[in-house]
Backbone as CSV, one residue per row, in Angstrom:
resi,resn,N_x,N_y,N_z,CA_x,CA_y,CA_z,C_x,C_y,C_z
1,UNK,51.124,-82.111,-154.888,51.536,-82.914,-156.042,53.064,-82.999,-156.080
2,UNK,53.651,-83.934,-156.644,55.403,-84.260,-155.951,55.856,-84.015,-157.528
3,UNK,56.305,-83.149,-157.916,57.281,-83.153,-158.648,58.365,-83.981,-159.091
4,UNK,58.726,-83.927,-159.930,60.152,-84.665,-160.687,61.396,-84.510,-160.011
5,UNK,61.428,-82.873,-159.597,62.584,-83.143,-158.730,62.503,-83.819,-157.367
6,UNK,61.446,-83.784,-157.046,61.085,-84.784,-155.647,61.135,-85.914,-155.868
7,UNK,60.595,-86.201,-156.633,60.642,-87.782,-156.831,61.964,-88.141,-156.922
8,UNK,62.898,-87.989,-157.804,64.499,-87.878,-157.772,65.163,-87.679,-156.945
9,UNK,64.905,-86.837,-155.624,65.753,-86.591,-154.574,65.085,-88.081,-153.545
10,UNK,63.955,-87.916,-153.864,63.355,-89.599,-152.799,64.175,-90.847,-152.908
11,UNK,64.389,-90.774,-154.535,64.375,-91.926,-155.175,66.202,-92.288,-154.274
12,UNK,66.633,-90.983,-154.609,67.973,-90.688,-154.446,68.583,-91.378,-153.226
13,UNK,67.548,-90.508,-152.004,67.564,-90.853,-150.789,67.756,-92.369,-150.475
14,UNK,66.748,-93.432,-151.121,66.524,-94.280,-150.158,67.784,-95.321,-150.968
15,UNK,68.300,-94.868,-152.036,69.530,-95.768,-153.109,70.841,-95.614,-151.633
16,UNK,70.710,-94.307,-151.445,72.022,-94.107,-150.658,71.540,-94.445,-148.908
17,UNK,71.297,-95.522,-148.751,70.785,-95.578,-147.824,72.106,-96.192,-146.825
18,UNK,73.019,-96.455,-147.104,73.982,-97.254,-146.299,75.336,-96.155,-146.122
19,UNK,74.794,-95.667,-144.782,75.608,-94.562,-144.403,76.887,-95.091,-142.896
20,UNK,78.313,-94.483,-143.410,79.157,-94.828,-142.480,79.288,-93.894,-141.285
21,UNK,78.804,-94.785,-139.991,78.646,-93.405,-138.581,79.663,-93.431,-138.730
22,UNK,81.193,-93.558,-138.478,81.909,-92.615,-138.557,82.275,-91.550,-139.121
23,UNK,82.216,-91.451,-140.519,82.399,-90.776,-140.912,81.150,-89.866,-141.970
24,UNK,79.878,-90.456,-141.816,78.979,-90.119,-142.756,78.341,-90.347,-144.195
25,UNK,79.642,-91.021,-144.515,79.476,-90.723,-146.047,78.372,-92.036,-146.824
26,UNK,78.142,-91.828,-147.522,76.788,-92.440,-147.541,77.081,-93.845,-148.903
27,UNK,76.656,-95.013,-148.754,77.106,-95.764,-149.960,75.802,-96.481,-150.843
28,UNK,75.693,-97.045,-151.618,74.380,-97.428,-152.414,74.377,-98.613,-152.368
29,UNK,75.536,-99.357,-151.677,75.623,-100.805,-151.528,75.951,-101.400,-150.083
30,UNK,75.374,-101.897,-149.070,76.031,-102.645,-148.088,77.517,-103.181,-147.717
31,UNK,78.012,-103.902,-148.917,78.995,-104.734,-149.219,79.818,-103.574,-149.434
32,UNK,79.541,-102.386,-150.060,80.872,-101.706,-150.531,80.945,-100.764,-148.795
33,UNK,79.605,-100.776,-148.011,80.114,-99.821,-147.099,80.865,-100.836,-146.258
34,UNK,80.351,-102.247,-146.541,81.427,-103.104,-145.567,82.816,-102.979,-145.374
35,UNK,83.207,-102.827,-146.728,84.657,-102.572,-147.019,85.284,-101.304,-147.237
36,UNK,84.521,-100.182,-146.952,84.891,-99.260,-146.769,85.487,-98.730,-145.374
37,UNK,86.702,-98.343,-145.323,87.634,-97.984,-144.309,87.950,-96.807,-144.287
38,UNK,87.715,-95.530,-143.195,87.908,-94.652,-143.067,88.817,-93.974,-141.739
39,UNK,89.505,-93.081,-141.836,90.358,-93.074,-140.925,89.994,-93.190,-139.117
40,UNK,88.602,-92.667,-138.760,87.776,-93.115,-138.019,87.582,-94.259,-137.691
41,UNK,86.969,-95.543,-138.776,86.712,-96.566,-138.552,88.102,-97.484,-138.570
42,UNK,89.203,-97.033,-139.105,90.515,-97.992,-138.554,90.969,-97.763,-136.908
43,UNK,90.211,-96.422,-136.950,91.068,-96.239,-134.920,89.821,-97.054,-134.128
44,UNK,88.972,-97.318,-134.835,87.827,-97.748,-134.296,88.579,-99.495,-133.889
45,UNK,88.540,-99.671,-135.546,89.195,-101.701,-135.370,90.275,-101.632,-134.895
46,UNK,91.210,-100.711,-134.566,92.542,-101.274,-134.059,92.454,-100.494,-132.293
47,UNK,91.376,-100.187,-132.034,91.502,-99.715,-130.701,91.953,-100.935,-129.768
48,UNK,91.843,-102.315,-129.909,92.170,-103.123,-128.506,93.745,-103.197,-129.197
49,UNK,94.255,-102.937,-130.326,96.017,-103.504,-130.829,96.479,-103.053,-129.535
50,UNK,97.357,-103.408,-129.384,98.682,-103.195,-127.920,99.319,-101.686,-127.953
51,UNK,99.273,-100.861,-129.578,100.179,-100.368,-129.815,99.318,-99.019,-129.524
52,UNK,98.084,-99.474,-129.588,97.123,-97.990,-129.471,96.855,-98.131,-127.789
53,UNK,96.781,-98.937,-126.973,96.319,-99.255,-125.591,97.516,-98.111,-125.128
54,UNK,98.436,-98.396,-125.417,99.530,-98.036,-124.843,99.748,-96.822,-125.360
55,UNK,99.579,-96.012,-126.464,99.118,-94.739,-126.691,97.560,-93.826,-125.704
56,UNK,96.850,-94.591,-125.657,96.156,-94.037,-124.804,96.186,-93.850,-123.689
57,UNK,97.178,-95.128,-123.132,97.635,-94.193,-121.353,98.505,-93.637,-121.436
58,UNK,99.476,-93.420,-122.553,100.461,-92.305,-122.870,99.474,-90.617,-122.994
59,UNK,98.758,-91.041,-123.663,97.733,-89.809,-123.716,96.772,-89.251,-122.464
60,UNK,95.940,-90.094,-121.850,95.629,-89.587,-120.112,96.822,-89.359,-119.407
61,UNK,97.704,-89.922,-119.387,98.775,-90.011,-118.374,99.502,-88.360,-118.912
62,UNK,99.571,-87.965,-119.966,99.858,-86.736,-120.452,99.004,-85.606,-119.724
63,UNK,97.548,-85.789,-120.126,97.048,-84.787,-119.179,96.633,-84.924,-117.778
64,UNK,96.599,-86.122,-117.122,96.713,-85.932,-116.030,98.092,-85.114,-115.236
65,UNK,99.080,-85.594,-115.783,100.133,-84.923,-115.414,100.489,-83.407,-115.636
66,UNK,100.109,-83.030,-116.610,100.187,-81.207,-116.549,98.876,-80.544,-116.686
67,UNK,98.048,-81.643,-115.998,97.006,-80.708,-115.122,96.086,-79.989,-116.465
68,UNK,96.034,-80.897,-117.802,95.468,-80.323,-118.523,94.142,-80.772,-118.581
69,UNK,92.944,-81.491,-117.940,91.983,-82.039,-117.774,91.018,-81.501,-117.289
70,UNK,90.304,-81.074,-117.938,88.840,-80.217,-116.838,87.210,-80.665,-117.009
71,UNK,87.839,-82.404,-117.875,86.505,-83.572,-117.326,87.768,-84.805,-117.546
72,UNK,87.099,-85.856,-117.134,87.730,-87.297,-117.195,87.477,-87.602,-118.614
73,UNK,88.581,-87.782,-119.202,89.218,-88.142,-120.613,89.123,-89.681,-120.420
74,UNK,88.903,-90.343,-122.205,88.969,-91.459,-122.464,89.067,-91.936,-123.864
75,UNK,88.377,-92.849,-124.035,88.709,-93.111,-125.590,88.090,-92.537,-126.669
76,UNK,86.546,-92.127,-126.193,86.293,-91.153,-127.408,86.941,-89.887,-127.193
77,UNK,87.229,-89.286,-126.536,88.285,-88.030,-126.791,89.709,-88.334,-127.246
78,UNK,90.227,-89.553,-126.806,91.553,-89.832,-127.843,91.458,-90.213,-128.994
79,UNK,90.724,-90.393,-129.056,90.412,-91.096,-131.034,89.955,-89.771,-131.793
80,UNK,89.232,-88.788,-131.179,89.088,-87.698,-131.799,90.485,-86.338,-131.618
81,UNK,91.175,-86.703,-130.732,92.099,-86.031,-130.464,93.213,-85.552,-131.545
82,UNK,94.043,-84.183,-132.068,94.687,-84.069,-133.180,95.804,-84.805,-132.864
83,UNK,96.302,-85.306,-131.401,97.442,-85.864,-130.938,97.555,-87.536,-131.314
84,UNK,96.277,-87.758,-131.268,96.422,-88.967,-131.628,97.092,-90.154,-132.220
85,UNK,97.763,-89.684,-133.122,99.181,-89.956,-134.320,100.562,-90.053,-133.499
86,UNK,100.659,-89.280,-132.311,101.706,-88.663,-131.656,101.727,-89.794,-131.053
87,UNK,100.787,-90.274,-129.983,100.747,-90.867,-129.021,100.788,-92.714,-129.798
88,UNK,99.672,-93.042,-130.536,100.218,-93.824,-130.946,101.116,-94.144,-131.637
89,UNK,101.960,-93.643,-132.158,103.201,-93.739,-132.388,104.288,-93.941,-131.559
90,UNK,104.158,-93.554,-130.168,104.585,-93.641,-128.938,104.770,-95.109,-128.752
91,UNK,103.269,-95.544,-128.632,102.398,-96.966,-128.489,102.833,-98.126,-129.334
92,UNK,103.201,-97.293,-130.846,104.446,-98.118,-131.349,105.713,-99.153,-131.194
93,UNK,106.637,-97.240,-131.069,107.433,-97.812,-130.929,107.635,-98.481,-129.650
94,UNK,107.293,-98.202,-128.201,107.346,-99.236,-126.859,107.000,-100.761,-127.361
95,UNK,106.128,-101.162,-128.331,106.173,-101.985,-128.522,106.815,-102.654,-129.576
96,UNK,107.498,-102.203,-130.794,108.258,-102.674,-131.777,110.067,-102.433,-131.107
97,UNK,110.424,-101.800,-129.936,111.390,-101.680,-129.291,111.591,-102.478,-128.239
98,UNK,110.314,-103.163,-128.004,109.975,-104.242,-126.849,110.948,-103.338,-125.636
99,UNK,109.958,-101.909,-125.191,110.698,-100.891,-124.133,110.036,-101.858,-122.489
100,UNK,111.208,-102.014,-122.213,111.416,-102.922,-120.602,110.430,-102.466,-119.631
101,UNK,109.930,-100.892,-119.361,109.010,-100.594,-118.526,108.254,-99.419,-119.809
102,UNK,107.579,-99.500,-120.231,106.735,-98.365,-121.050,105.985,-97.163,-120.197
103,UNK,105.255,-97.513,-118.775,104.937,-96.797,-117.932,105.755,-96.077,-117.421
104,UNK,106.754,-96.612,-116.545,108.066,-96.114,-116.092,108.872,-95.046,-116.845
105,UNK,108.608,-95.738,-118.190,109.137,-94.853,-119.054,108.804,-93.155,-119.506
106,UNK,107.655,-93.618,-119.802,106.522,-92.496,-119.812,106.672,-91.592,-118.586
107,UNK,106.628,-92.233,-117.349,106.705,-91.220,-116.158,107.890,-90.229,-116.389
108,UNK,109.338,-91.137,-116.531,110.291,-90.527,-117.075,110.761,-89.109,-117.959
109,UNK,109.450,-89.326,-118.912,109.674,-88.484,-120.103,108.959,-87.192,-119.656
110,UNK,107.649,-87.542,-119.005,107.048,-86.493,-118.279,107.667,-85.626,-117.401
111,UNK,108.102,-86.003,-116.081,108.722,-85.542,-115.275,110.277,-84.848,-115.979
112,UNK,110.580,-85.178,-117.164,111.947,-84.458,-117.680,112.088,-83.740,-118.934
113,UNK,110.107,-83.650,-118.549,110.035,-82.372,-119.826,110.612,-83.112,-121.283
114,UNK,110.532,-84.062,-121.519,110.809,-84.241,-122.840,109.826,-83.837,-123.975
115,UNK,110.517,-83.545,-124.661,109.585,-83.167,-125.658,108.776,-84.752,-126.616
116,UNK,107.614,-84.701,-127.048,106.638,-85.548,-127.589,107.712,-85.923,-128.569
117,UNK,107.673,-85.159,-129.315,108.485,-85.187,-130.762,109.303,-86.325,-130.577
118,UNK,110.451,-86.206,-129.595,111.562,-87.348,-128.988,111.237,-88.224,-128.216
119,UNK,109.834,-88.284,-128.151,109.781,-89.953,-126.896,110.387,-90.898,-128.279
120,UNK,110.174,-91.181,-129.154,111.010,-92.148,-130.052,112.196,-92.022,-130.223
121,UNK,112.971,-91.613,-129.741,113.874,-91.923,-130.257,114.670,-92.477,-129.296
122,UNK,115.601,-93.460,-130.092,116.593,-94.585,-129.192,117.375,-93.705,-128.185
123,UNK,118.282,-92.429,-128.766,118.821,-91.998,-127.660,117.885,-91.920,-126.705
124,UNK,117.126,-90.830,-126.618,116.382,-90.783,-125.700,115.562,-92.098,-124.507
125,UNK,115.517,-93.222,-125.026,115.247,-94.285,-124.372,116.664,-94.675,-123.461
126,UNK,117.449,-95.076,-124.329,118.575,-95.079,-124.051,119.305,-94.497,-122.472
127,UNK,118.900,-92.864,-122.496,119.304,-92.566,-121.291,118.474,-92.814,-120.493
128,UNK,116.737,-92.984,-120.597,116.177,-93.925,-119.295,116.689,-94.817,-119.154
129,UNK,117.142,-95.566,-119.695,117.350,-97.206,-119.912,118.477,-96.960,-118.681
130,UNK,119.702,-96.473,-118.589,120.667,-96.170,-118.040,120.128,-96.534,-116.310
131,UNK,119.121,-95.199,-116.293,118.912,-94.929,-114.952,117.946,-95.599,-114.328
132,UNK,116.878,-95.896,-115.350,116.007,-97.159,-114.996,116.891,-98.533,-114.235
133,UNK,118.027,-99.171,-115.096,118.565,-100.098,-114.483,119.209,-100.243,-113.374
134,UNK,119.672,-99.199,-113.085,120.445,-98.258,-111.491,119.585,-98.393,-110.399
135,UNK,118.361,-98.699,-110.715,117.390,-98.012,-109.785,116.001,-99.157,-109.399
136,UNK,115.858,-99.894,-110.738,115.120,-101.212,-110.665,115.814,-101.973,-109.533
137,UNK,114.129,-102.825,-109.276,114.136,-104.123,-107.879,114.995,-105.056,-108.963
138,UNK,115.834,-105.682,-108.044,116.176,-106.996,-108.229,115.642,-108.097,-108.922
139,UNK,114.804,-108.291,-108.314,113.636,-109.196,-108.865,113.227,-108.974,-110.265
140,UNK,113.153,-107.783,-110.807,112.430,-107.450,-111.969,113.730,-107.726,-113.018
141,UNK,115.152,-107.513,-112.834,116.172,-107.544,-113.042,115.987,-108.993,-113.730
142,UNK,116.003,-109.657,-112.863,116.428,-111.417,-113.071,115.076,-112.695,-113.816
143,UNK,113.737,-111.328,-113.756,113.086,-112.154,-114.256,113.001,-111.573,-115.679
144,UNK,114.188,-110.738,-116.058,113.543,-110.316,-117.762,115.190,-111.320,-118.398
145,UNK,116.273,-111.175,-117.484,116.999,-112.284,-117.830,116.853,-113.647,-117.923
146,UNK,115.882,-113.705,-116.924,115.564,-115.484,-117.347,114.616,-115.890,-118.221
147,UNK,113.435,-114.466,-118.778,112.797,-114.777,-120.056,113.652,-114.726,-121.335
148,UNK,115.073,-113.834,-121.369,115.288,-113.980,-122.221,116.417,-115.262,-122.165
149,UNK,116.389,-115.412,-121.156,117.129,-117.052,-121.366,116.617,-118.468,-122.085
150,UNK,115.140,-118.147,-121.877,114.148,-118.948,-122.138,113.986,-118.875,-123.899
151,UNK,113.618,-117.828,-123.854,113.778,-117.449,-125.445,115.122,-117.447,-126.011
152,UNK,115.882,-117.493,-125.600,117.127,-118.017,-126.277,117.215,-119.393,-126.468
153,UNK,117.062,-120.094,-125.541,116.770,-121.352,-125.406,116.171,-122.030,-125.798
154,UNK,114.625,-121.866,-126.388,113.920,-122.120,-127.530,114.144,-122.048,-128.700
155,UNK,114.993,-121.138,-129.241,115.443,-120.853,-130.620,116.773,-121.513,-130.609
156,UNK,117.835,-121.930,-129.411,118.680,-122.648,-130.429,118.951,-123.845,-129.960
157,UNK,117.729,-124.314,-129.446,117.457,-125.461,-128.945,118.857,-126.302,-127.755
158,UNK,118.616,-125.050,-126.838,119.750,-125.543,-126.515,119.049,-125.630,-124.312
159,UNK,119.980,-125.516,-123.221,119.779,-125.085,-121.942,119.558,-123.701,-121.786
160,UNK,118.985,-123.409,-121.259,118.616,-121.597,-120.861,119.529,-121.401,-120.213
161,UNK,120.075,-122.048,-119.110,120.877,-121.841,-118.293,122.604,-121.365,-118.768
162,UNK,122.760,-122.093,-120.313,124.030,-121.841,-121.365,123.980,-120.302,-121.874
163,UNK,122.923,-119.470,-121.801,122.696,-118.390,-122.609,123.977,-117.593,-122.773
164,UNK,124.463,-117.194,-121.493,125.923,-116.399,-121.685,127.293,-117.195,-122.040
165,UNK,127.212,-118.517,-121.920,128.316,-119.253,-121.722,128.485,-119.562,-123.473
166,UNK,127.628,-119.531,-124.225,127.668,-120.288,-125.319,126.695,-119.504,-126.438
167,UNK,125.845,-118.548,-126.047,125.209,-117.247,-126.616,126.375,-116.724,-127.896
168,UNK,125.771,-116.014,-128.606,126.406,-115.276,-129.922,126.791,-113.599,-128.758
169,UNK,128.031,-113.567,-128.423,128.070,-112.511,-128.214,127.687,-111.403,-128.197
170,UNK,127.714,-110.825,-129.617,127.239,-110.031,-130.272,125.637,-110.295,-129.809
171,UNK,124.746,-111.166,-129.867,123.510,-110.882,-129.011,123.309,-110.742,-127.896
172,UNK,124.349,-111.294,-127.304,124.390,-111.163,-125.362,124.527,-109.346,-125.201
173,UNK,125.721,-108.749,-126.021,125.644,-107.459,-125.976,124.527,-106.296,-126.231
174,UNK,123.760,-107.202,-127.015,122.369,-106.134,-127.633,121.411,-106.545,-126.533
175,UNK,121.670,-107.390,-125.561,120.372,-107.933,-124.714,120.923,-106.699,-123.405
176,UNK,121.948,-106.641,-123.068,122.611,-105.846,-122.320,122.167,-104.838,-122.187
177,UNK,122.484,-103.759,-123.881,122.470,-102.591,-123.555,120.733,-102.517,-123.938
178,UNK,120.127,-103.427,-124.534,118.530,-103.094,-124.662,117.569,-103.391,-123.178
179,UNK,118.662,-103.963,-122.093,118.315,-104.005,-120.686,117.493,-105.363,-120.490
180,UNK,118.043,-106.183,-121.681,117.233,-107.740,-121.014,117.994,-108.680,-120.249
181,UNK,119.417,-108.103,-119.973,120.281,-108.653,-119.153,121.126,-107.522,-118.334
182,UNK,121.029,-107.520,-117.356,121.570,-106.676,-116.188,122.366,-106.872,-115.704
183,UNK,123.016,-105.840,-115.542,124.407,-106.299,-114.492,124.387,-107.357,-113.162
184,UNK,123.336,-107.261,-112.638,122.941,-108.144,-111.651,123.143,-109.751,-112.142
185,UNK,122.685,-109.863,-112.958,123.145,-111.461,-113.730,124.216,-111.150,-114.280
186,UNK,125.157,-110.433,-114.672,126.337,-110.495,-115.803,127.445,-110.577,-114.311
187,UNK,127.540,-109.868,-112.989,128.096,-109.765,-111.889,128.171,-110.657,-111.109
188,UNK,126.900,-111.591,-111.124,127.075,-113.122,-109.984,126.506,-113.860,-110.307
189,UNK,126.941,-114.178,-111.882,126.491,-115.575,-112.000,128.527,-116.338,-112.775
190,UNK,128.707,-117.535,-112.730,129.958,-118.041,-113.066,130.195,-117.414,-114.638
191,UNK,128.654,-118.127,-115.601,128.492,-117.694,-116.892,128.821,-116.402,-117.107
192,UNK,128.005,-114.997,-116.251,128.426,-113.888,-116.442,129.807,-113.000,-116.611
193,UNK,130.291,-113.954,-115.745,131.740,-113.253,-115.343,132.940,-114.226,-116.693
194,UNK,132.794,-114.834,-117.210,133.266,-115.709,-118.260,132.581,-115.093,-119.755
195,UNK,131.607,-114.473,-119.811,131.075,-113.679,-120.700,132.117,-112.530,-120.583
196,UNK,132.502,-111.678,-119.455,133.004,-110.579,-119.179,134.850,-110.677,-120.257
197,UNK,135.213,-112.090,-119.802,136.652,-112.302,-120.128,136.622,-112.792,-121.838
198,UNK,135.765,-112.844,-122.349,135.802,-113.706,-123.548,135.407,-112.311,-124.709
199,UNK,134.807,-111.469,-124.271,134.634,-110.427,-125.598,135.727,-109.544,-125.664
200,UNK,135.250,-108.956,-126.554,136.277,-107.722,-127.338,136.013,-106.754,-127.018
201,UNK,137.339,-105.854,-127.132,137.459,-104.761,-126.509,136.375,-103.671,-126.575
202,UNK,135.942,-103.729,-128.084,134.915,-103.237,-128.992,133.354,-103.320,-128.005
203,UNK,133.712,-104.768,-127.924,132.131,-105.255,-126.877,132.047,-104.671,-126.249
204,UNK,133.272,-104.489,-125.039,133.034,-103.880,-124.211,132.983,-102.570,-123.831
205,UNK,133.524,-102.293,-124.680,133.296,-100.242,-124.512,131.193,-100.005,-124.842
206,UNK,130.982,-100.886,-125.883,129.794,-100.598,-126.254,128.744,-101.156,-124.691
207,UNK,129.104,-101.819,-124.130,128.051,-102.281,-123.191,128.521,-101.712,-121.545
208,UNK,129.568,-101.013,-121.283,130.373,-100.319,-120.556,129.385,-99.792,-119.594
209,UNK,128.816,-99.092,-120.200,127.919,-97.883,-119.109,126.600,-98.607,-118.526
210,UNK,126.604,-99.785,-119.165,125.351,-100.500,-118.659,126.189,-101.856,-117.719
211,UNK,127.437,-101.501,-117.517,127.762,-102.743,-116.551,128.859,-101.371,-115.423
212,UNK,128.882,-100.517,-115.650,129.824,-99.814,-115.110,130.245,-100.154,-113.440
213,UNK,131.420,-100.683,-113.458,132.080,-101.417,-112.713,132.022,-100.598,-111.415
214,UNK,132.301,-99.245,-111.524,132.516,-98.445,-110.284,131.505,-98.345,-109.740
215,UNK,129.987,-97.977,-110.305,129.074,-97.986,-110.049,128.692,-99.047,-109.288
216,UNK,128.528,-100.149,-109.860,127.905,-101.176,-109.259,128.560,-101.803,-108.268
217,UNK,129.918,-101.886,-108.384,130.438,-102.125,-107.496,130.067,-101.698,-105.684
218,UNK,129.736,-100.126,-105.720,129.341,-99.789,-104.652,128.022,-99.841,-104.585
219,UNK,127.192,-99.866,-105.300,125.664,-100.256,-105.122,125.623,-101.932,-104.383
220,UNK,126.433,-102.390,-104.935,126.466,-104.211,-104.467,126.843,-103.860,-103.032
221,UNK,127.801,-103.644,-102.887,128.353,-103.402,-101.272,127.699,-102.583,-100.601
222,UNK,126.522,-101.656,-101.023,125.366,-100.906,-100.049,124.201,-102.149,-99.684
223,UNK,123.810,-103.080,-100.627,122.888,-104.060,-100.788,123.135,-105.468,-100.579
224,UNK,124.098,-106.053,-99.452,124.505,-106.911,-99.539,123.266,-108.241,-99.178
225,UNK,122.423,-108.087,-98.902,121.373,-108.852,-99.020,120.662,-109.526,-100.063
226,UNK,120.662,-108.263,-101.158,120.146,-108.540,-102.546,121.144,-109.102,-103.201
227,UNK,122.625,-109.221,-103.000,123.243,-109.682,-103.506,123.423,-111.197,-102.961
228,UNK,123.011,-111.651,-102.261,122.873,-113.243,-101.612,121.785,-113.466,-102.449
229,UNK,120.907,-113.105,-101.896,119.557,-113.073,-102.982,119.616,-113.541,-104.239
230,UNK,120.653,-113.021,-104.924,120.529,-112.882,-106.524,121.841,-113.956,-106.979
231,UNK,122.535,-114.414,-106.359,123.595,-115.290,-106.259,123.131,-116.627,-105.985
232,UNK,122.070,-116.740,-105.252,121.693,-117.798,-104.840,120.568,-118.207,-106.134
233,UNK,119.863,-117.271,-106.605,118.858,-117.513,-107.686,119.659,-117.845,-108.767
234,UNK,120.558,-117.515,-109.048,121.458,-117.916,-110.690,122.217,-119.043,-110.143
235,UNK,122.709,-119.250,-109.140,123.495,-120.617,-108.913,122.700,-121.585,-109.012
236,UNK,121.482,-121.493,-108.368,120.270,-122.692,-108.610,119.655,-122.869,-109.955
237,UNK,119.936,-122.010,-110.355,119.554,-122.224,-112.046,120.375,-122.309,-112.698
238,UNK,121.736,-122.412,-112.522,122.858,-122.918,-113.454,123.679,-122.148,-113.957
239,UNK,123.173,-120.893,-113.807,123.933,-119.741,-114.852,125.406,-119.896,-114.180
């Protein structure tokens, strides 16, 4: 014979019937579990964003590298992971910093022991940024200058090919030291070297270490191939 309290716990049961797998919790309405968002079910909807993709090979690429893996890791272990926050945040900022190589980068941080805590921060990018550009192909060089020529060029409705000649300084310098223009274009193109004579002293101390004269100077004269190469690509395009 079913009792009152049975009947009440039945009754109970089948009201709360709209339960959230992520997280369990149980709702009495469809519509309200529709709209119910739990910290689970947001890593769930934002798993394809750019900003979490890129946290998660920040996160394998973490333990593959110090050998902390003793099965093949993936996305349900990063979404359950306490790091999770860390890494996408990582995934972030590479992408709200629009960081030039994010992989590269990452290898970087690994191999130099950086601490998690500081993959954000600008210094710290900053000095990859340095050695990254020292060390990058040519090619990769001239094709992030000619996107951002392009995108300059769209916004002030002007030739791509004008970017340095007629550019806001002050943005030619932030494209510089944020590595969307390289010494390789600022060194042999006509525009570049007319960019060089036209700023301020100010400019130039700030963008200094990312054009450093001594440096490149002898890197050009070890590479004299790439430097035909890259002379010949900006002359044909106008720069």
């Amino acid at each position: 014979m079913m009792t009152l309290s049975n009947t009440l716990k039945t009754q109970e049961t089948s009201i709360t019937e709209f339960v959230c797998r992520f997280c369990q919790r149980a709702f009495r309405r469809e519509t309200t579990l529709a709209t119910h968002v739990c910290e689970q079910k947001h890593r769930h909807q934002t798993r394809h964003n750019l900003d979490v993709q890129l946290g998660l090979q920040a996160y394998l690429k973490f333990y593959q590298y110090n050998h902390l893996a003793n099965k093949e890791r993936g996305w349900d272990d990063f979404v359950t992971s306490p790091y999770y926050r860390a890494f996408v945040k990582f995934g972030h900022y590479c992408y709200n910093t629009q960081v030039i190589a994010p992989l590269q980068y990452l290898d970087w941080l690994l191999k130099n022991n950086k601490k998690i805590d500081n993959w954000c921060r600008d210094s710290v990018y900053s000095e990859f940024l340095l050695q990254h550009l020292k060390l990058e192909a040519v090619e990769d060089a001239l094709t992030r200058a000619v996107k951002w020529s392009i995108s300059w060029a769209d916004t002030h409705n002007a030739n791509a090919r004008d970017c340095l000649r007629y550019g806001n300084t002050n943005a030619i310098c932030h494209a510089i030291t944020t590595g969307k223009i390289s010494a390789w274009a600022i060194y042999h193109s006509d525009s570049g070297r007319q960019f060089l004579n036209k700023i301020s002293r100010e400019q130039l101390k700030l963008i200094y270490d990312y054009i450093d004269p001594d440096y490149w100077n002898t890197k050009f004269g070890r590479d004299p191939d790439n430097v035909v190469y890259c002379r010949d690509i900006l002359t044909k395009a106008g720069w």
